[in-house]
KOLMAR-374601 format. One record per residue (C-alpha): residue number from 0; x, y negated, z negated. Coordinates in nm, 4 decimals, m for minus. Last residue first. Layout:
<nuvex num="NUM" x="X" y="Y" z="Z"/>
...
This chain:
<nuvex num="73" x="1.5792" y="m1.1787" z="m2.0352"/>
<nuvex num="72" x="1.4087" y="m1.0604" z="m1.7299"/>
<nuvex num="71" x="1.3043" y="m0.7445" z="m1.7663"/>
<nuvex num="70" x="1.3863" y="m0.3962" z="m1.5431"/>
<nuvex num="69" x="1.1067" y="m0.2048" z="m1.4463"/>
<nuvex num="68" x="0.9425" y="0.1102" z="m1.3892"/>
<nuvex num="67" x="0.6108" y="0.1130" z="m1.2786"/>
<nuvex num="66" x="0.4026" y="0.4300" z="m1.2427"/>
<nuvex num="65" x="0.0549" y="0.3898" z="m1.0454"/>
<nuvex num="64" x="m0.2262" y="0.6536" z="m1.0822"/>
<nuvex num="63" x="m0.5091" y="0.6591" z="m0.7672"/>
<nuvex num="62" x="m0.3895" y="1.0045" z="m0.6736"/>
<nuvex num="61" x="m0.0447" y="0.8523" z="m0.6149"/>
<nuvex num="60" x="0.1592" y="0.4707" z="m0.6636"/>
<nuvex num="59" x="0.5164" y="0.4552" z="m0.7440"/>
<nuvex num="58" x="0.6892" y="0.1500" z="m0.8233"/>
<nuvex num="57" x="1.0218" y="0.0830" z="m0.8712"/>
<nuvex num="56" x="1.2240" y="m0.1638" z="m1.0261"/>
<nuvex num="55" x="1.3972" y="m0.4904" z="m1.0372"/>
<nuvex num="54" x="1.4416" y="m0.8454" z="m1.2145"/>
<nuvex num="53" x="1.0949" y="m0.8891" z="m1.3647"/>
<nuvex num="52" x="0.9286" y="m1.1445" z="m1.4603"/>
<nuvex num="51" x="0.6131" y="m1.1867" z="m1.6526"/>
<nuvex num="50" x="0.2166" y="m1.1907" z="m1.5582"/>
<nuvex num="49" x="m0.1352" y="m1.2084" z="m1.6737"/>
<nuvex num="48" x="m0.4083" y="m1.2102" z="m1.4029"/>
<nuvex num="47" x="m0.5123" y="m0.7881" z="m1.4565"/>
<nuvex num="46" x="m0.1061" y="m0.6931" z="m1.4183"/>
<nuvex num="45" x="0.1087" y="m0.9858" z="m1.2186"/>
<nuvex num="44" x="0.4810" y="m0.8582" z="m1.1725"/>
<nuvex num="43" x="0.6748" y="m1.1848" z="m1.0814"/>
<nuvex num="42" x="0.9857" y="m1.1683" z="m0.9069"/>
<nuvex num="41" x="1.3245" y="m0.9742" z="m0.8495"/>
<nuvex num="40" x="1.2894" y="m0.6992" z="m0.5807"/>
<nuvex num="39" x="1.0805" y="m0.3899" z="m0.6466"/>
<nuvex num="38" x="1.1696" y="m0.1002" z="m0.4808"/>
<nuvex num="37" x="0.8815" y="0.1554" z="m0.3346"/>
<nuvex num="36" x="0.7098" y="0.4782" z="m0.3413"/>
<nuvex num="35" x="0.3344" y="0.4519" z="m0.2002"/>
<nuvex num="34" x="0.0451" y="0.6732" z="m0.1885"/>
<nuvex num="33" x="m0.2778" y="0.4631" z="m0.0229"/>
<nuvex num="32" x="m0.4281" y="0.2616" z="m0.2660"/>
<nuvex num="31" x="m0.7662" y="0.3916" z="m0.4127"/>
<nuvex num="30" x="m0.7885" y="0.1068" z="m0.6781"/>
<nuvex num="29" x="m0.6570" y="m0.2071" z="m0.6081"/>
<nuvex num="28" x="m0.2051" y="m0.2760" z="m0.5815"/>
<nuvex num="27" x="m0.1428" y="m0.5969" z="m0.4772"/>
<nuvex num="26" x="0.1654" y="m0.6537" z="m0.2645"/>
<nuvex num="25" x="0.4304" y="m0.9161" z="m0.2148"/>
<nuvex num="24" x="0.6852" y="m0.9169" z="0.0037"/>
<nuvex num="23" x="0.9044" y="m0.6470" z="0.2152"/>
<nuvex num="22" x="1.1098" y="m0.5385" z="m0.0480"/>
<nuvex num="21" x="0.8285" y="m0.5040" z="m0.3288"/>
<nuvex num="20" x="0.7005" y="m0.8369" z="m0.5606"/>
<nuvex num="19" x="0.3894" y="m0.6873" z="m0.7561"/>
<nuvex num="18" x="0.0506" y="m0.7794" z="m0.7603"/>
<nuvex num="17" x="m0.1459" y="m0.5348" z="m0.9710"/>
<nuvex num="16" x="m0.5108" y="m0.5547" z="m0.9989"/>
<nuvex num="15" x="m0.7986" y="m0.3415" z="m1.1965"/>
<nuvex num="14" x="m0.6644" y="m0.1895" z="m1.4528"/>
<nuvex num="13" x="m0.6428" y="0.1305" z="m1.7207"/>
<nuvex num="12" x="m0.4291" y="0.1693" z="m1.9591"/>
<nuvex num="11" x="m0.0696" y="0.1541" z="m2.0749"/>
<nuvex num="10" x="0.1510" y="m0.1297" z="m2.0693"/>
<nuvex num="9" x="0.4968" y="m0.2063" z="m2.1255"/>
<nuvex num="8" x="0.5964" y="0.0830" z="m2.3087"/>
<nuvex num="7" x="0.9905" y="0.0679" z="m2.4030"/>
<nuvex num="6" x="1.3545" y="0.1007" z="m2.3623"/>
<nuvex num="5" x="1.4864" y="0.1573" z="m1.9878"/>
<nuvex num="4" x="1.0854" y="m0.0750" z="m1.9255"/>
<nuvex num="3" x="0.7577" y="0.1481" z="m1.8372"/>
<nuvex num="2" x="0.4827" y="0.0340" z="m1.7126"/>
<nuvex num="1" x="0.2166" y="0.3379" z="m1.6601"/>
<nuvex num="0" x="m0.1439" y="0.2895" z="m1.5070"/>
């Protein structure tokens, strides 16, 4: 798993959960997920039970790897 920020590595690594807040509502992300390329909306990204906001993003999930690019809160 990949988060990425315009300016940094959020996290790298392996994990077991990802709830993130798409278009359509929240979604968790578990291992095997069917391929998926969506927006994130503004919300709470929640990676292995600790979480931060986010203002927007995509996420892109394929061959069991999931890329997340985001944009912070500040």
């Amino acid at each position: 798993m990949l988060v990425l920020t315009l300016d940094r590595v959020v996290y790298e690594g392996k994990a077991k959960s990802l709830i993130l807040p798409g278009e359509r509502g929240v979604f968790e992300v578990l291992a095997y997920h069917k391929n998926l390329l969506t927006r994130l909306i503004s919300g709470h990204m929640i990676l292995d039970g600790s979480g931060f906001p986010i203002k927007r993003g995509v996420a892109k999930v394929e061959k069991n790897k999931v890329m997340v690019i985001i944009e912070e809160v500040r």
